[in-house]
C-alpha positions in Angstrom: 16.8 -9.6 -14.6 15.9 -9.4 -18.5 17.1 -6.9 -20.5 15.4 -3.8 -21.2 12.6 -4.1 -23.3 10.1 -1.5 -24.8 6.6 -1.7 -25.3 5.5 -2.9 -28.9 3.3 -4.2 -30.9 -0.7 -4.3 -29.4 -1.1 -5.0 -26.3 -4.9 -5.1 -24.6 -4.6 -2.0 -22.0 -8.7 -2.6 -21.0 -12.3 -4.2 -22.5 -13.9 -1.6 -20.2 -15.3 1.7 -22.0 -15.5 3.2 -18.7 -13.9 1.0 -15.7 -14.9 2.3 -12.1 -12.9 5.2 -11.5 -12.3 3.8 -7.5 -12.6 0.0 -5.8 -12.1 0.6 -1.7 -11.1 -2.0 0.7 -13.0 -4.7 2.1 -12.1 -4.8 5.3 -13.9 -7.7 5.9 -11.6 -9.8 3.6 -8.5 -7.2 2.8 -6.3 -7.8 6.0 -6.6 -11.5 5.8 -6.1 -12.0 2.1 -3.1 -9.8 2.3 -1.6 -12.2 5.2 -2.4 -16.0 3.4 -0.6 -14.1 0.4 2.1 -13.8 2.1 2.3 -16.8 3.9 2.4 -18.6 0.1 5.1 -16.3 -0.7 7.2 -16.9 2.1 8.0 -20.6 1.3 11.8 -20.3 -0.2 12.2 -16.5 0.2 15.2 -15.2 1.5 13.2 -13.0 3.7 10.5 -15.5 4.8 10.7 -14.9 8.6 10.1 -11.6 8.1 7.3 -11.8 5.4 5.7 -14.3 8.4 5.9 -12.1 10.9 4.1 -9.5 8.7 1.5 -11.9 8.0 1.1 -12.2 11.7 0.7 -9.0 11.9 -2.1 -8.5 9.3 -4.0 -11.4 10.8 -3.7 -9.1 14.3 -4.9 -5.9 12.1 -7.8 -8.6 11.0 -9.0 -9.4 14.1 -9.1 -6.0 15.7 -10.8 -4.2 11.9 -14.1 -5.6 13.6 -14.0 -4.0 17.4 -12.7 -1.1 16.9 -14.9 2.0 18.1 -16.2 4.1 15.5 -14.5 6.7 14.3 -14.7 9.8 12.7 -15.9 10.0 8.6 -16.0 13.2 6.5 -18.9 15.1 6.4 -20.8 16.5 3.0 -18.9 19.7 3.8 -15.2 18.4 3.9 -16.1 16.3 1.1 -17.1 19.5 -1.1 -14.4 21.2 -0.1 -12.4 18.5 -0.9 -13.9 18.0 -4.6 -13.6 21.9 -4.7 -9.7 22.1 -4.1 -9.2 18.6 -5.9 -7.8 17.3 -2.2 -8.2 13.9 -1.1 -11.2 13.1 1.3 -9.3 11.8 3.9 -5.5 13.7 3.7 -3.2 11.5 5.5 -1.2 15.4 6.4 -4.7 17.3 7.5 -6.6 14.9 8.1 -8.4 15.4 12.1 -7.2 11.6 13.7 -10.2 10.7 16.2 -8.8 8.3 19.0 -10.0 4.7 17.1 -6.3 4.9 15.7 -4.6 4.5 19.2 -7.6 2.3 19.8 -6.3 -0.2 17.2 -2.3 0.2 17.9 -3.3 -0.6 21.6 -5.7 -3.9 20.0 -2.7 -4.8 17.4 -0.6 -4.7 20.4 -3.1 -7.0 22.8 -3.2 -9.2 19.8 0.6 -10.0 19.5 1.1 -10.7 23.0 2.8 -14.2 23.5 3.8 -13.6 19.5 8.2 -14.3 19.4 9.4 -11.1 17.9 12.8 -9.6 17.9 14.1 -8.4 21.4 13.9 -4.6 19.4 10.6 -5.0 17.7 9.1 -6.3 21.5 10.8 -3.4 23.2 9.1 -1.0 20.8 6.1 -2.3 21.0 6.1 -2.2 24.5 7.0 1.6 24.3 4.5 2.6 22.4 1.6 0.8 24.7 3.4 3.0 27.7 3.7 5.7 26.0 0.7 8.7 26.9 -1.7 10.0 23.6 0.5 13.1 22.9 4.1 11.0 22.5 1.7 8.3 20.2 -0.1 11.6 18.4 3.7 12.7 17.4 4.8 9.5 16.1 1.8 9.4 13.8 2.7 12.7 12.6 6.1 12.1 11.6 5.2 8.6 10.0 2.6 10.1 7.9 5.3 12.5 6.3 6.9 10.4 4.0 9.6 12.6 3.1 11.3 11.5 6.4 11.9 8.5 8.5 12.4 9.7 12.2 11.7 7.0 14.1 13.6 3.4 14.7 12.3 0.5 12.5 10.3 -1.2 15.3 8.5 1.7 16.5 8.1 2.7 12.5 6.3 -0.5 11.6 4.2 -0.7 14.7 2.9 2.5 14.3 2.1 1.7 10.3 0.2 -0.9 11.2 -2.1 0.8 13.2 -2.4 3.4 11.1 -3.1 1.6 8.0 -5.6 -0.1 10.0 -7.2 3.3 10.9 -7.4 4.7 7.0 -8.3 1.5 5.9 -11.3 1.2 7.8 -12.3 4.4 6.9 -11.9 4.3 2.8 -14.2 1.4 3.5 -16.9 2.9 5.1 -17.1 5.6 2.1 -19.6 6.0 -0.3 -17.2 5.1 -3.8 -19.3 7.9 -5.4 -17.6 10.4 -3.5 -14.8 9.6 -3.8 -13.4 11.6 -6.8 -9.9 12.0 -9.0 -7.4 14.5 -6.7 -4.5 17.1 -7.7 -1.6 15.3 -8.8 -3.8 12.6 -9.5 -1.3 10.1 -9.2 -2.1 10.4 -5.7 -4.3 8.3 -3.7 -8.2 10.0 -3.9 -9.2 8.9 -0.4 -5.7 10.1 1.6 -3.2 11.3 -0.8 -0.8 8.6 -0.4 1.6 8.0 -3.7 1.1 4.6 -4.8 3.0 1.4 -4.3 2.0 -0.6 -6.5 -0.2 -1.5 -9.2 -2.6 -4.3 -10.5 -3.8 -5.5 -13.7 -7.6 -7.5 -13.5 -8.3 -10.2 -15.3 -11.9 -11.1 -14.4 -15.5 -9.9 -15.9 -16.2 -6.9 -16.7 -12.4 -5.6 -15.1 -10.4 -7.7 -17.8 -7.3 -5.6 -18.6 -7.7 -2.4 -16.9 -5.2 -1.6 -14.2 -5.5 -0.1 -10.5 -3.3 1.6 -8.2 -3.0 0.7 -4.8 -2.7 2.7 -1.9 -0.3 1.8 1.3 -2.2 3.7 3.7 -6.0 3.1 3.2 -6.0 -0.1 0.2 -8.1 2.0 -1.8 -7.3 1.6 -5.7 -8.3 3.8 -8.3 -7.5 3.9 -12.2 -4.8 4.3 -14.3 -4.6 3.7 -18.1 -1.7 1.4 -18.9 2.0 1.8 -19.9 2.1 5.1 -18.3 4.0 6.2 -15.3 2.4 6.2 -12.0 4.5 8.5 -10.9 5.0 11.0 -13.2 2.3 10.5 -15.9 4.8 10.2 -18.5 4.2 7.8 -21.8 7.5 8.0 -23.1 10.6 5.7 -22.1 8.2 3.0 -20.2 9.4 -0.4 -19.8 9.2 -3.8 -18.0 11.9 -6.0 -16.1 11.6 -9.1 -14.3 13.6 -11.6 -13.1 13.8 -14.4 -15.1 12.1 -17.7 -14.2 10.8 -16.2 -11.3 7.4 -14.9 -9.9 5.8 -14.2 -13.9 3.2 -12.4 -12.8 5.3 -9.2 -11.0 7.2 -7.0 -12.6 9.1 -3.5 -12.5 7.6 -1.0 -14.5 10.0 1.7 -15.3 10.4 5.6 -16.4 13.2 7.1 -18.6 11.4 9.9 -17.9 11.7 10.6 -14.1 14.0 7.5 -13.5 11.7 5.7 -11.0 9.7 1.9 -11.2 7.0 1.0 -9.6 5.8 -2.7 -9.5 2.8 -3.9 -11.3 1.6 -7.4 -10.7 -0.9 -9.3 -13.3 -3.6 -11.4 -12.3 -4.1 -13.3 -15.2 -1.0 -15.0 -14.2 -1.7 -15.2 -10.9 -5.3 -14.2 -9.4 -4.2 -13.7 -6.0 -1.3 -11.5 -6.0 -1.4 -8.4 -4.2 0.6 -5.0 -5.1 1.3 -4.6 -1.4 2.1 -8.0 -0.2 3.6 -8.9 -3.5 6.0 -5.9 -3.6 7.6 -7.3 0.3 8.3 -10.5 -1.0 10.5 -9.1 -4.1 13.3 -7.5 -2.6 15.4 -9.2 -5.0 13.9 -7.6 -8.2 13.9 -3.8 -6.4 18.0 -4.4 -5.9 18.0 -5.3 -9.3 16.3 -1.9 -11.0 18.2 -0.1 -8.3 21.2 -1.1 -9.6 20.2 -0.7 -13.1 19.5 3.3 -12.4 16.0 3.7 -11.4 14.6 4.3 -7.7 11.5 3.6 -6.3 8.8 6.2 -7.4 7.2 5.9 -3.3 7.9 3.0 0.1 6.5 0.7 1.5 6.2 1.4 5.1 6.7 -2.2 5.9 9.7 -2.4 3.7 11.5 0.5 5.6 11.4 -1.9 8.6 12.3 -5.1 6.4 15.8 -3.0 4.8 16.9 -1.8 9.0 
């Protein structure tokens, strides 16, 4: 990993007098990106197996995005009360969960059959298709508090899946206009997920500006440069990577609050992802870990990957 280094001397931090404030998912094209990224990135990673069965995964979260039955969106009353308070429009804690999201766990789930997993990840999988609504409600409920981790890996991944499926498809089917900054707002606007990751553009109009990204729902909204996404700070912020490997990513770091989060650039490489980027780069998070930083939020996916 290199040394230390502090920002200096100019640096372009955006063309864009005023960037869009919020770019939501495709959900055409967002699941199956995500999985051909990681694909590429599996060849010579110490984890590719695992970054391949994810992609398998994605592909399944692909195929079911289409068929699912349609769900519930806010109304123009949540979403003034939600501008109002300065919530997020689709609160991943208060959020009402209609039954499309067990819809897509149980299509996820059809999808993978025949698909070689390990015995424990099969088992899992098999419970939670057996298991009735109320058991499946619960383990949503528990996932989507971040602050804890109460069920096994398996069952932990499996029921991300379908739940970043079900948020996903929603932020997608919002009107961007009303969607609207939040309370911190290094939060996700659309469901109040911290971020886990972050993107630099390089094309048209975007060139420079950077994006969060959200690991519930994809949606990505802005965020000047070289300041913490995590606690807003502009002080103490600095850049590691390790050398000769993956330019493009890198761990962006706050004396501040003592947390990184990764930031990939596009100019360097247009298709890297903040989500599927950040599973294949296990290597550089022990690295900042060990040099005295944590990560600022998970990836859900990752909790499985580190069990």
């Amino acid at each position: 990993m290199t040394s230390k280094g502090t920002v200096g001397g100019p640096i372009d931090i955006g063309t864009v007098a005023q960037p869009p404030f919020v770019r939501l998912p495709d959900l055409t094209t967002m699941f199956a990106r995500r999985a051909a990224r990681l694909e590429f990135l599996a060849s010579g990673n110490a984890m590719a197996d695992y970054l391949l069965f994810v992609a398998t995964v994605m592909r399944a979260q692909a195929a079911v995005a289409a068929d699912l039955p349609e769900g519930t969106l806010p109304g123009p009353a949540d979403i003034a009360f939600a501008h109002e308070h300065k919530l997020p429009i689709l609160d991943r804690l208060t959020w009402r969960r209609d039954p499309s999201w067990q819809a897509g766990l149980a299509g996820i789930a059809a999808a993978l059959q025949g698909v070689a997993m390990p015995p424990a990840a099969s088992a899992a999988l098999a419970a939670l298709r057996r298991s009735d609504r109320v058991a499946r409600e619960a383990v949503a409920d528990r996932l989507l508090r971040t602050t804890e981790v109460a069920e096994d890996a398996a069952t932990a991944f499996f029921g991300n899946a379908a739940l970043q499926l079900y948020w996903t498809r929603m932020a997608a089917l919002l009107d961007r206009e009303s969607v609207v900054p939040v309370d911190p707002p290094v939060l996700c606007p659309v469901c109040g997920s911290p971020p886990v990751g972050s993107a630099v553009y390089a094309q048209g109009s975007l060139q420079g500006v950077r994006f969060l990204s959200c690991p519930l729902c994809a949606c990505e909204w802005h965020c000047v440069r070289i300041k913490c996404p995590n606690c807003q700070s502009t002080k103490g912020i600095a850049y590691h990577h390790i050398v000769d490997q993956s330019p493009w990513l890198k761990a962006e770091t706050c004396d501040e609050c003592r947390t990184y989060t990764k930031i990939v650039y596009k100019e360097k490489d247009a298709d890297a992802d903040p989500f599927a980027d950040d599973l294949a780069s296990v290597g550089l998070d022990i690295l900042v870990c060990e040099a005295g930083w944590a990560r600022a939020a998970a990836n859900p996916f990752l909790i499985a990957a580190a069990n």
